[in-house]
C-alpha positions in Angstrom: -1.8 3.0 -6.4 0.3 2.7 -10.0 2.0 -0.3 -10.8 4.8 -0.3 -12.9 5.5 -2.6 -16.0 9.0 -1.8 -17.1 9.7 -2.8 -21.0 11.4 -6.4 -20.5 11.7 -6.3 -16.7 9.0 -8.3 -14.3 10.3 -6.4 -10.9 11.8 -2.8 -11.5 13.2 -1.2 -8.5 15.7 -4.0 -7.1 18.2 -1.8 -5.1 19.3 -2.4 -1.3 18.4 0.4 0.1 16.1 3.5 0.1 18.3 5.6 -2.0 19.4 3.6 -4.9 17.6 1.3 -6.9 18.7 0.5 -10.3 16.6 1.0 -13.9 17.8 -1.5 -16.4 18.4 0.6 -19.3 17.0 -2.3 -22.3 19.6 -2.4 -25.3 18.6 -0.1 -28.3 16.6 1.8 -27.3 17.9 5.7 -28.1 16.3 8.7 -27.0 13.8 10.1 -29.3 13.5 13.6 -30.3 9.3 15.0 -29.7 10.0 18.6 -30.6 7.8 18.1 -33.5 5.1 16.2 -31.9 1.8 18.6 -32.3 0.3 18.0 -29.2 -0.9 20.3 -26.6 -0.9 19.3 -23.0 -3.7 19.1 -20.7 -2.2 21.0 -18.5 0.0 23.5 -18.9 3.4 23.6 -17.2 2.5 26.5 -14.3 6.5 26.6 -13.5 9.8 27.6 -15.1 11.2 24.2 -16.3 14.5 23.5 -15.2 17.7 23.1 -17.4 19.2 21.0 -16.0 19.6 17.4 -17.5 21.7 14.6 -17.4 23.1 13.6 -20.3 22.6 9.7 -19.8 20.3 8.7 -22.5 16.6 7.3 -20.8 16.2 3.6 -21.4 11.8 5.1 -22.0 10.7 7.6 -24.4 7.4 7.9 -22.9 5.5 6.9 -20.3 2.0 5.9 -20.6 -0.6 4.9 -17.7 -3.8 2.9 -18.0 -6.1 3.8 -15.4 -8.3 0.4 -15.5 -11.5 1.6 -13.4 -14.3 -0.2 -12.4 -17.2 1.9 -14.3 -14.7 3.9 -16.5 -10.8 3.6 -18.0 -8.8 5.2 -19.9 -5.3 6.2 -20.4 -2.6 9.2 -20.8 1.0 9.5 -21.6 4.0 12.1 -21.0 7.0 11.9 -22.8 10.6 11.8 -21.2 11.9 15.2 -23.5 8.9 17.1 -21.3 8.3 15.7 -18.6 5.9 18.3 -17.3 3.2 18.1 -20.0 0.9 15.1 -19.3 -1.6 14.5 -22.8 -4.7 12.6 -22.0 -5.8 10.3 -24.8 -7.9 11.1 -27.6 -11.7 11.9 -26.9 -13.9 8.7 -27.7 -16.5 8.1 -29.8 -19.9 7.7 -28.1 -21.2 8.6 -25.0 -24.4 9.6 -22.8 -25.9 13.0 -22.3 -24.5 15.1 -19.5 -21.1 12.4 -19.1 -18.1 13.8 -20.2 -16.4 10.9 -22.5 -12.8 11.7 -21.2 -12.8 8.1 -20.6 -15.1 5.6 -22.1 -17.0 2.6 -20.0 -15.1 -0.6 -18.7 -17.5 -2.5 -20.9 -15.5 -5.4 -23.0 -17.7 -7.4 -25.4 -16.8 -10.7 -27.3 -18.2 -12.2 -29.9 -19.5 -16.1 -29.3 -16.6 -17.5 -29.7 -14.8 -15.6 -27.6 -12.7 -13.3 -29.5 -12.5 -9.7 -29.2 -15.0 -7.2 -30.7 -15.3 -4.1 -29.0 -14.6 -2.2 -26.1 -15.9 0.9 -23.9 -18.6 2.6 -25.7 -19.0 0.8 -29.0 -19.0 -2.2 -27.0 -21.8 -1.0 -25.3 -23.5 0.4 -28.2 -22.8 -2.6 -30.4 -24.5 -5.0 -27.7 -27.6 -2.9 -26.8 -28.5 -2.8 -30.9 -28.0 -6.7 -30.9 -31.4 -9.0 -31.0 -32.2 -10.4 -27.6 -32.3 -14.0 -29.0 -28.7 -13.0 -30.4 -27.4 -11.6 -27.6 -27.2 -14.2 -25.3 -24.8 -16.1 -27.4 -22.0 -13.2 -27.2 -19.7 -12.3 -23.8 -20.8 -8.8 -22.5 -18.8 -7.7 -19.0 -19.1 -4.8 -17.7 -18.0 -3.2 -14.0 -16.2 -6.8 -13.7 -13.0 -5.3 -11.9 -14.8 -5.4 -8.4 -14.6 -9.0 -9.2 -11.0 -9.5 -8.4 -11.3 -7.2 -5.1 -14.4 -9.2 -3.7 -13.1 -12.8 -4.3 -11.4 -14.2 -1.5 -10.0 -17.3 -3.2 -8.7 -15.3 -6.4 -6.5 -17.9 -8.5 -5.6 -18.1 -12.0 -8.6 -20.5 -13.5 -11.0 -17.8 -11.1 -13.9 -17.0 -14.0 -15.9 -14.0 -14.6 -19.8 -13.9 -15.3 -21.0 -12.1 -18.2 -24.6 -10.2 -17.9 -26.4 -13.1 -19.5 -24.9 -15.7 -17.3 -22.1 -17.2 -19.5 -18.8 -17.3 -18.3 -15.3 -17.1 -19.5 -11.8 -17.0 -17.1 -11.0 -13.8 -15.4 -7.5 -13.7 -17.0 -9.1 -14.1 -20.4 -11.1 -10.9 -19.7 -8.6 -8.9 -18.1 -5.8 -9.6 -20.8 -8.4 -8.6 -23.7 -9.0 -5.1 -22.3 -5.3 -4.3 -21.4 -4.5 -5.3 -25.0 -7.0 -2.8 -26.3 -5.8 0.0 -24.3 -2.1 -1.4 -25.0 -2.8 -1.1 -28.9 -5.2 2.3 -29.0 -2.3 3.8 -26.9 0.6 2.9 -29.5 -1.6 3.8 -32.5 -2.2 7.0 -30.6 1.6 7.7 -30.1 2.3 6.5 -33.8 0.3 9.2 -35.1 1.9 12.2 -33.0 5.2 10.8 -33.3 5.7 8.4 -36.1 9.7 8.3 -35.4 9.1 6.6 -31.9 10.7 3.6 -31.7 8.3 0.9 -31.7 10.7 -1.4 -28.9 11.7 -0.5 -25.4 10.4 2.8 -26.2 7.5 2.5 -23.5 7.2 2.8 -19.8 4.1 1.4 -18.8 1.9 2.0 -15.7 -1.2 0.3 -14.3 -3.8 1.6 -12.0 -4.5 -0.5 -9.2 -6.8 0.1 -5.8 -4.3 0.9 -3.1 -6.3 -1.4 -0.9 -5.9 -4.7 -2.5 -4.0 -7.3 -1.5 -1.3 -9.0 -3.1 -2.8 -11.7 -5.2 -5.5 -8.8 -6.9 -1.7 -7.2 -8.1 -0.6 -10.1 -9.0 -3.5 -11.4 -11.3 -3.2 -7.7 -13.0 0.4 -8.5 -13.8 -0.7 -12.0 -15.0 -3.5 -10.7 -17.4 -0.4 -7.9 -18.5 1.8 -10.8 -19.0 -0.8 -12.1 -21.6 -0.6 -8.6 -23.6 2.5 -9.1 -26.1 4.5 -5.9 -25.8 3.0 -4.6 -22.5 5.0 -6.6 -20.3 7.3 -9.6 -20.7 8.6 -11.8 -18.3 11.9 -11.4 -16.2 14.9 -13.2 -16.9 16.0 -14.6 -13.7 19.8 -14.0 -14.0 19.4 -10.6 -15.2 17.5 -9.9 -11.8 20.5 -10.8 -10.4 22.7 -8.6 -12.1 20.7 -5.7 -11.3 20.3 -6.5 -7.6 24.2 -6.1 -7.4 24.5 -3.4 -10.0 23.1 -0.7 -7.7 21.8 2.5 -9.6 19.9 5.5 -9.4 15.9 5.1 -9.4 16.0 7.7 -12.8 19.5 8.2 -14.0 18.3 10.3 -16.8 16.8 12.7 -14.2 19.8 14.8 -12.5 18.7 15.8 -9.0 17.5 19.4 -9.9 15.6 18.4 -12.5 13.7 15.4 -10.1 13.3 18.2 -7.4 11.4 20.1 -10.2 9.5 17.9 -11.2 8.0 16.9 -7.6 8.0 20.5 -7.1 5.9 21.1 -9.8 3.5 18.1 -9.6 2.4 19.6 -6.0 1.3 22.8 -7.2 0.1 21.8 -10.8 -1.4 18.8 -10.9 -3.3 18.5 -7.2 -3.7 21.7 -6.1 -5.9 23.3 -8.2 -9.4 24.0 -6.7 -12.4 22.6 -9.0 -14.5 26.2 -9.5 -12.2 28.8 -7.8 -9.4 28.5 -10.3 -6.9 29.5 -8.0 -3.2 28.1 -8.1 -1.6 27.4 -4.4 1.6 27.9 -3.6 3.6 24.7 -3.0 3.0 22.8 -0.4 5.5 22.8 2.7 8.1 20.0 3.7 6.3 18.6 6.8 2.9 19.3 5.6 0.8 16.3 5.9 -2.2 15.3 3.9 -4.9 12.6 2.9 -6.2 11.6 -0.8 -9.3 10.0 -1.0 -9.7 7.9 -4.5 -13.3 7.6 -4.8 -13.7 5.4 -7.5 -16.6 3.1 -9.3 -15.9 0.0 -6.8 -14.0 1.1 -4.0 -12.4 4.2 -2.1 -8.8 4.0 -1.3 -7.3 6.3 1.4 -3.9 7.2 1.8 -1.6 9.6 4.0 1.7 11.1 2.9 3.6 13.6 4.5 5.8 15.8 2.2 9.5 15.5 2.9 12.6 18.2 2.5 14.9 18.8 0.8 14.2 16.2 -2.1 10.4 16.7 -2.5 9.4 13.1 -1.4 6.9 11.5 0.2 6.3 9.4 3.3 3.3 7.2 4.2 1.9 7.7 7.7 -0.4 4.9 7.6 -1.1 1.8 5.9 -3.8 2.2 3.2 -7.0 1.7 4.0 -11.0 2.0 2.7 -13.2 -0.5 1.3 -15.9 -0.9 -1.5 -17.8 2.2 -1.3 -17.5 3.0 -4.4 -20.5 4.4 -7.0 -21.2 1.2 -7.6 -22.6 1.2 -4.5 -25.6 3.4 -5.8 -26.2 1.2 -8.7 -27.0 -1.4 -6.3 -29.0 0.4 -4.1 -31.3 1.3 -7.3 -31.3 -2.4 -8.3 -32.9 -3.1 -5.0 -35.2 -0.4 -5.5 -36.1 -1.9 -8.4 -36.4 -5.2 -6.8 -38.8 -4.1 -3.9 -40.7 -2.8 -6.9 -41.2 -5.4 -9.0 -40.1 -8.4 -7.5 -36.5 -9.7 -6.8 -37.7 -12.9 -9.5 -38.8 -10.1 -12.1 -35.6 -8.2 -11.9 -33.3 -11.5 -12.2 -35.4 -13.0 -15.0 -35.2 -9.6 -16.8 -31.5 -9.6 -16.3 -31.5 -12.4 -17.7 -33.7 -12.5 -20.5 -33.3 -9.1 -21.4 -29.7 -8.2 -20.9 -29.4 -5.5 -23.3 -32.3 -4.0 -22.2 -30.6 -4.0 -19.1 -28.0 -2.4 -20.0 -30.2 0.2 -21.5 -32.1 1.3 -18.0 -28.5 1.5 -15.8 -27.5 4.0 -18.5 -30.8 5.9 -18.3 -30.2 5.6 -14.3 -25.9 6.9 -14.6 -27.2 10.1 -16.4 -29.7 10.6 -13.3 -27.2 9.5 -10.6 -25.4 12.6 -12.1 -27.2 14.8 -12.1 -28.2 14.3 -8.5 -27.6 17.3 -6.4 -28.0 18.0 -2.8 -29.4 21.7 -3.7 -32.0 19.9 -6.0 -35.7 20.3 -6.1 -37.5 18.7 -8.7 -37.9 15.2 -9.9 -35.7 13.1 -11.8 -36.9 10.9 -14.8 -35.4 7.8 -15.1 -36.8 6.0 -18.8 -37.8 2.6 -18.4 -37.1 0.6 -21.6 -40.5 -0.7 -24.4 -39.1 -4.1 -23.2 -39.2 -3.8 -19.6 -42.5 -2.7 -19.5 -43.8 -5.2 -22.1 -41.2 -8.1 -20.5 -43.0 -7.3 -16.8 -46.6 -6.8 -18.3 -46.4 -10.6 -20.0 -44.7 -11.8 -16.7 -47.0 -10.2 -13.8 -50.3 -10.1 -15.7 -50.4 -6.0 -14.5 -48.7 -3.0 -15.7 -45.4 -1.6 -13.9 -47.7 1.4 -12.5 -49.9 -0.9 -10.9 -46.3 -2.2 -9.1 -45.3 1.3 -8.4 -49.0 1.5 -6.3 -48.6 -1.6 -4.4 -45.4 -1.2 -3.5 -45.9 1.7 -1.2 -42.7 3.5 -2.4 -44.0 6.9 -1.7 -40.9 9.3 -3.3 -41.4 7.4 -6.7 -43.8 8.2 -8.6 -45.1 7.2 -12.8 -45.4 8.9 -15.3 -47.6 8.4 -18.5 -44.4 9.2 -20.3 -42.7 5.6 -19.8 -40.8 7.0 -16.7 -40.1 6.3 -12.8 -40.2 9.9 -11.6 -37.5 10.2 -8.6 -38.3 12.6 -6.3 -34.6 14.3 -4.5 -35.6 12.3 -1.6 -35.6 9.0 -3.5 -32.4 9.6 -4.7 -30.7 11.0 -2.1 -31.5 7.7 -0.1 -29.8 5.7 -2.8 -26.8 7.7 -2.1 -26.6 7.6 1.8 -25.4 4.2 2.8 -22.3 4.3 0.4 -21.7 7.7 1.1 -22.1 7.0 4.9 -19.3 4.4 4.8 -17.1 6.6 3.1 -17.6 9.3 5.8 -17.3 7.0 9.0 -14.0 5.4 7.4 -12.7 9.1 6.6 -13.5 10.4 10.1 -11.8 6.8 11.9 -8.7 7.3 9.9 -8.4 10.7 11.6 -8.6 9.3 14.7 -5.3 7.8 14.6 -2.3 8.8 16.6 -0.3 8.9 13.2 -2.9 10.7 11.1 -2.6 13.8 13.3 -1.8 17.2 11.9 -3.3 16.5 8.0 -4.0 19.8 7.1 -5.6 19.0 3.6 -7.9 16.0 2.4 -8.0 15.7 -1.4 -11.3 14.1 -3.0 -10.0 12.9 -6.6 -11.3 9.7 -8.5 -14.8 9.3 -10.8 -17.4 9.5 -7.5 -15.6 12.8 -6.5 -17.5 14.2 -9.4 -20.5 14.1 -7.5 -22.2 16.8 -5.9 -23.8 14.2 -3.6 -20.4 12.7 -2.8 -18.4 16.9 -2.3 -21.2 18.1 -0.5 -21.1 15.4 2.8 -17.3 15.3 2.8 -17.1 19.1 3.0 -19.9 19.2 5.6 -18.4 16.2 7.9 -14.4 17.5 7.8 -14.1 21.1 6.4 -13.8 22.4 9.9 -11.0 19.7 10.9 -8.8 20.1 7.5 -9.3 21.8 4.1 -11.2 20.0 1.7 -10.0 20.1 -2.0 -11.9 18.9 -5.2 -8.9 19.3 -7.9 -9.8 20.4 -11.6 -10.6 17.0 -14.0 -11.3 15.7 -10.7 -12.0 12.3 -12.5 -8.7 12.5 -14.4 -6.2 13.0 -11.1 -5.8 9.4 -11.1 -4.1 9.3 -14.6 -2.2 12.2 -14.3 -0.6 10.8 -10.8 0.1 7.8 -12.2 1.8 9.5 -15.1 3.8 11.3 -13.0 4.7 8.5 -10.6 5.8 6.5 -14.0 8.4 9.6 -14.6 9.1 9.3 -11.0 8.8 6.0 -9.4 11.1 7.0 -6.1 9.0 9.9 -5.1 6.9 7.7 -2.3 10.3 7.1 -0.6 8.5 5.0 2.4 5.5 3.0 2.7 3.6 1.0 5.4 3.0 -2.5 5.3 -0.6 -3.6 4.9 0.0 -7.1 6.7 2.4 -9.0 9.1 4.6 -11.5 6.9 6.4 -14.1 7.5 7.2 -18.2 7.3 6.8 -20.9 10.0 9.7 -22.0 11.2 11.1 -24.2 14.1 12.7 -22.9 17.3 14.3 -24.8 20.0 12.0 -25.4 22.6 11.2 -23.5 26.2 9.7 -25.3 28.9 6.7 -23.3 30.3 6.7 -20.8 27.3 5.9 -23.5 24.6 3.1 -25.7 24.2 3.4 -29.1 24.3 1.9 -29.5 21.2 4.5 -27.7 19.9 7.0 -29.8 20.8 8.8 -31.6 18.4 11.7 -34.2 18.8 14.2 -34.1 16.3 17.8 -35.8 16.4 17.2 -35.6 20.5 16.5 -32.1 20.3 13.5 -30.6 21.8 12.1 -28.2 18.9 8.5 -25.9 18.7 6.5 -25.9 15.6 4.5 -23.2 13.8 6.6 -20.3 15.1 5.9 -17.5 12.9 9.1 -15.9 11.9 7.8 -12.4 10.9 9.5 -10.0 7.8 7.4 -7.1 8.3 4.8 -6.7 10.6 1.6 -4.5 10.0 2.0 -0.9 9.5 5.5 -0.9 9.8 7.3 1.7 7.9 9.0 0.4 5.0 11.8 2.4 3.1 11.6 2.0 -0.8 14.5 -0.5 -2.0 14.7 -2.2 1.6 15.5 -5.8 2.1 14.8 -8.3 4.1 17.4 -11.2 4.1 16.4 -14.7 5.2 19.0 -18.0 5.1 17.8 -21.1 3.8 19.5 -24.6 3.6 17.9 -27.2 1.2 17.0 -30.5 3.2 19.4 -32.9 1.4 21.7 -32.8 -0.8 21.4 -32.4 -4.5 17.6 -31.0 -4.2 17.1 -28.9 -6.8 13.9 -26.7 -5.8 12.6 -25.7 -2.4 9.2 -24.6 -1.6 8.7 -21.9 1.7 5.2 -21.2 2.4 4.5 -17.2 3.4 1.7 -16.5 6.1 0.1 -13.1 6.5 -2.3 -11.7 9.5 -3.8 -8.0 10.5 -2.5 -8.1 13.8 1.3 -7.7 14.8 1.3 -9.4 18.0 0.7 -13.1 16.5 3.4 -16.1 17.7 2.4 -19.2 15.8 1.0 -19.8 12.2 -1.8 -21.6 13.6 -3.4 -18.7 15.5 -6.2 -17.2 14.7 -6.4 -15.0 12.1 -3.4 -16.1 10.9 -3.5 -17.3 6.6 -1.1 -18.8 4.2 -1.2 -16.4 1.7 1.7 -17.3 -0.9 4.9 -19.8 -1.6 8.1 -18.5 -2.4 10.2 -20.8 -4.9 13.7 -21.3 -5.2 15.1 -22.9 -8.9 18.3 -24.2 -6.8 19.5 -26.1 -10.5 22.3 -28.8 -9.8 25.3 -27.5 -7.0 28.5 -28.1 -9.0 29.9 -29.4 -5.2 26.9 -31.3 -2.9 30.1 -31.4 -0.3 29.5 -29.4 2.5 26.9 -26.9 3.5 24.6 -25.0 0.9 22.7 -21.6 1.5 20.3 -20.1 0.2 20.0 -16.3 0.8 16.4 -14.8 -0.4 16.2 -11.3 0.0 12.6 -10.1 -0.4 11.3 -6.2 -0.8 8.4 -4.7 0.9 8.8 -1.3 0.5 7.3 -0.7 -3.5 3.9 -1.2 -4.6 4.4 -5.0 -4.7 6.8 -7.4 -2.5 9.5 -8.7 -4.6 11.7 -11.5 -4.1 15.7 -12.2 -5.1 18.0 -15.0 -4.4 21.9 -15.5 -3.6 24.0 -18.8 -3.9 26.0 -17.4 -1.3 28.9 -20.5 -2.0 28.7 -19.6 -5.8 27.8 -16.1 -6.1 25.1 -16.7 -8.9 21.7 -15.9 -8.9 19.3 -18.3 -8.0 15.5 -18.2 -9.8 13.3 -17.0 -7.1 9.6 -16.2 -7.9 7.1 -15.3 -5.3 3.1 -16.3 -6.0 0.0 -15.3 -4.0 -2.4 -16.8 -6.9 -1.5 -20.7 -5.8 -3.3 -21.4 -2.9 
């Protein structure tokens, strides 16, 4: 899932309904000529371009998407003049034998006061040259996105641990390696393009795991927040003025020219087969299809069905998957590792040694590469000087001496400094990640809604694998056709590219949860609870009655609204506070049932009322239909825009 961050604007698409949804064009910022930009495209454009244009200048010159990954990041960038070319960003410095260094590692390292020093590669480098006495002073995170998705209570002051056990806040971390992407991206474009304007010239995207919630987008946006000239945040009344504007999601994209381009990105970005070369036709209106994002921390699935005449896209089922990610095979060789030499070793070692440490899960990513179902012979996995010094000092016997006792017959030592993994060996590291990602494959087929996918597409960084292809093709090949696109590991970026040029092209979406607010409802004898029943004024009144929005898997049309009333409790009160509840199921009746969370406030500003005679209402009109829910607000006696922001990191 891509998040947009629109140059000066906190929510983008604010219109009423699924059709129109305005664009705030930000003032100066001309279109920008590229024609002399010498850069070649990753891929080529594979259909005649159309000519058609409108002659409204964009309010972007380029677009450019981060894809923030759990094991590796990077970013690429397509300008508005040519839509169709997508660049990837430069090559990096560094890398590790048999990885391609496309992108570079989500490693971010700060120096011991906390500042910035290095990130991806050279961060990585930097810290595994430092002394081991030294390095425990400095921050080193790596993989520390599955951070965000794994903690339940996620707030603002939530902290991140380093590998040697210091910590800093999660924000902090976050906001430091957005910046350095934000920053090699400009210097990047300033190269190629030295007349781009430097404001407002930038539409920014953000990769996000289409299965978190809401508070894991909205700490991303916070952490953005903290990156000057990434994102800035939203004035209130020019929300407003937007909301009523109306608009077209793209004006600077005339219809034939968006048809193209969805056109276009079917048959040239996705459906290129990794190995057989061969370029499919488009893909027909009605055809329905699943991606499976199998990432570093988690797999995301999604279903779409492609829709005529305009080319768009409609979710069949909520999105769904889980943390089955590569990561996943990590841990399996840390406990590995700890059956071998002792769970005690292996933390003391982590923590004593954390460069070293560093140095043995690259030796192990090289391996996990190279892993192959076809394979036969053994594969060497260096153990670091220090380890086996470090576990010598600690155990009073040598690590082969481990190896014996520990009855792990598929590993074996060698005299060379190596654990010698037989295929066996490894391919049980890859099994119970690779399981979970089958059995939630073949129980999203199972639904009523899911039937009739003809294709299932395997993109993200663990679709590289062999290990990973190999099950997938074997499980579902003969229910649907199973495609591994080029660059599998780049499909992400390039999507989100594209979905930057074209943010309406998922036209409807399902809702993940059931939202809504408690509210009171006059009371029913034998229907109601009695302790429910609340007396009010002599009128007999339920509690806890959850008012729902949306409920779970509903189909939600891009640009809808949903419009609740609200009337402040006294007069002159200047701010009101509406707690929202959330819930998995769809058939809940009270906030207090189980399963049942608050999961976020909605605040109104209400300012002073220039007449505290009579009634006041408060009409909050709240989105659910775009990557995030997004809240407005009406003075409806007044007219004016009321400050309305909506918060899932608060509770």
């Amino acid at each position: 899932m891509a998040m947009l961050l629109e140059p000066g604007m906190q929510s983008l698409r604010m219109g009423a309904n699924g059709e129109r949804c305005p664009t705030p064009s930000p003032p100066g910022s001309p279109g920008t000529p590229h024609d002399s930009c010498s850069i070649a495209p990753l891929t080529p454009s594979q259909s005649p371009r159309s000519e058609a244009r409108s002659q409204q200048t964009p309010s972007f010159s380029v677009v450019v998407a981060i894809d923030f990954g759990t094991t590796s990041s990077g970013y690429a960038f397509s300008f508005t003049s040519d839509p169709e070319a997508i660049h990837m960003m430069r090559k990096w410095e560094g890398g590790d034998p048999g990885v391609a260094n496309q992108k570079t590692p989500t490693s971010l390292l700060l120096t011991p006061e906390g500042a910035f020093h290095s990130f991806g590669y050279t961060a990585r480098d930097y810290y595994h040259d430092l002394d081991p006495e030294e390095a425990r002073e400095w921050f080193y995170f790596e993989k520390f996105k599955m951070k965000i998705h794994s903690t339940s209570d996620l707030t603002m002051k939530t902290e991140l641990e380093a590998v040697n056990g210091k910590k800093m806040a999660a924000l902090e971390v976050f906001a430091h390696a957005l910046r350095f992407f934000k920053q090699h991206a400009v210097q990047e474009l300033k190269d190629q393009c030295p007349s781009l304007p430097e404001s407002d010239a930038i539409r920014w995207v953000l990769t996000v795991p289409a299965i978190w919630k809401q508070p894991a987008k909205q700490f991303m946006r916070e952490a953005a927040y903290k990156v000057g000239g990434l994102l800035r945040r939203e004035i209130p009344w020019k929300r407003g003025r937007s909301h009523r504007n109306g608009g077209d999601p793209d004006p600077w994209l005339c219809p034939p020219a968006r048809e193209q381009l969805r056109r276009s990105r079917h048959s040239r970005t996705f459906l290129v087969e990794s190995g057989v070369g061969e370029l499919w036709s488009e893909m027909q209106a009605g055809d329905r299809y699943i991606v499976a994002d199998c990432g570093g921390g988690t797999v995301d699935l999604t279903v779409h069905q492609i829709e005529k005449p305009q080319g768009t896209l409609k979710e069949l089922y909520k999105a769904s998957g889980g943390p089955y990610g590569a990561v996943g095979v990590d841990l399996a060789f840390e406990k590995l590792l700890c059956h071998i030499f002792g769970d005690d070793f292996i933390a003391t070692f982590k923590a004593k040694r954390p460069a070293a440490w560093v140095d043995l899960t690259i030796a192990f990513e090289a391996r996990k590469r190279a892993a192959a179902p076809s394979r036969s012979s053994p594969l060497n996995i260096s153990l670091p000087f220090s380890f086996i010094d470090f576990y010598r000092k600690h155990r009073g016997h040598n690590v082969e001496t481990a190896l014996r006792k520990s009855n792990v017959n598929l590993v074996k030592w060698s005299s060379q400094g190596m654990l010698r993994m037989s295929p066996e060996a490894m391919n049980e590291l890859f099994q119970p990640t690779i399981s979970h990602i089958i059995q939630h494959i073949d129980t999203l087929l199972t639904k009523p809604e899911v039937h009739g996918v003809k294709f299932l597409f395997l993109v993200g960084g663990f679709a590289e694998s062999a290990m990973l292809q190999r099950a997938v093709q074997a499980a579902f090949g003969h229910r649907c056709r199973v495609i591994v696109p080029q660059d599998v590991g780049l499909t992400i970026l390039k999507g989100a590219v594209l979905f930057g040029l074209d943010p309406g092209v998922v036209r409807v979406r399902r809702s993940p949860l059931t939202y809504g607010v408690g509210v009171l409802n006059k009371f029913v004898e034998g229907k109601h609870p009695r302790e429910k029943l609340l007396v009010k004024e002599g009128k007999n009144w339920c509690t806890d009655i959850f008012e729902k929005f949306v409920t779970v898997d509903q189909s939600v049309a891009l640009g809808e609204v949903v419009q609740r009333s609200y009337c402040p409790a006294r007069p002159g009160q200047r701010r009101t506070i509406i707690n929202i509840y959330c819930c998995d199921r769809d058939d809940v009746v009270y906030i207090t049932d189980p399963g049942v969370r608050k999961c976020g406030t909605i605040s109104l500003e209400l300012g002073d009322a220039e007449d505290t005679r009579g009634r006041r209402e408060i009409r909050a009109s709240m989105q659910f239909g775009d990557t995030e829910i997004k809240v407005t607000a009406l003075d409806t006696r007044t007219a004016r825009s009321v400050r309305a922001t909506i918060d899932f990191l608060s509770n």
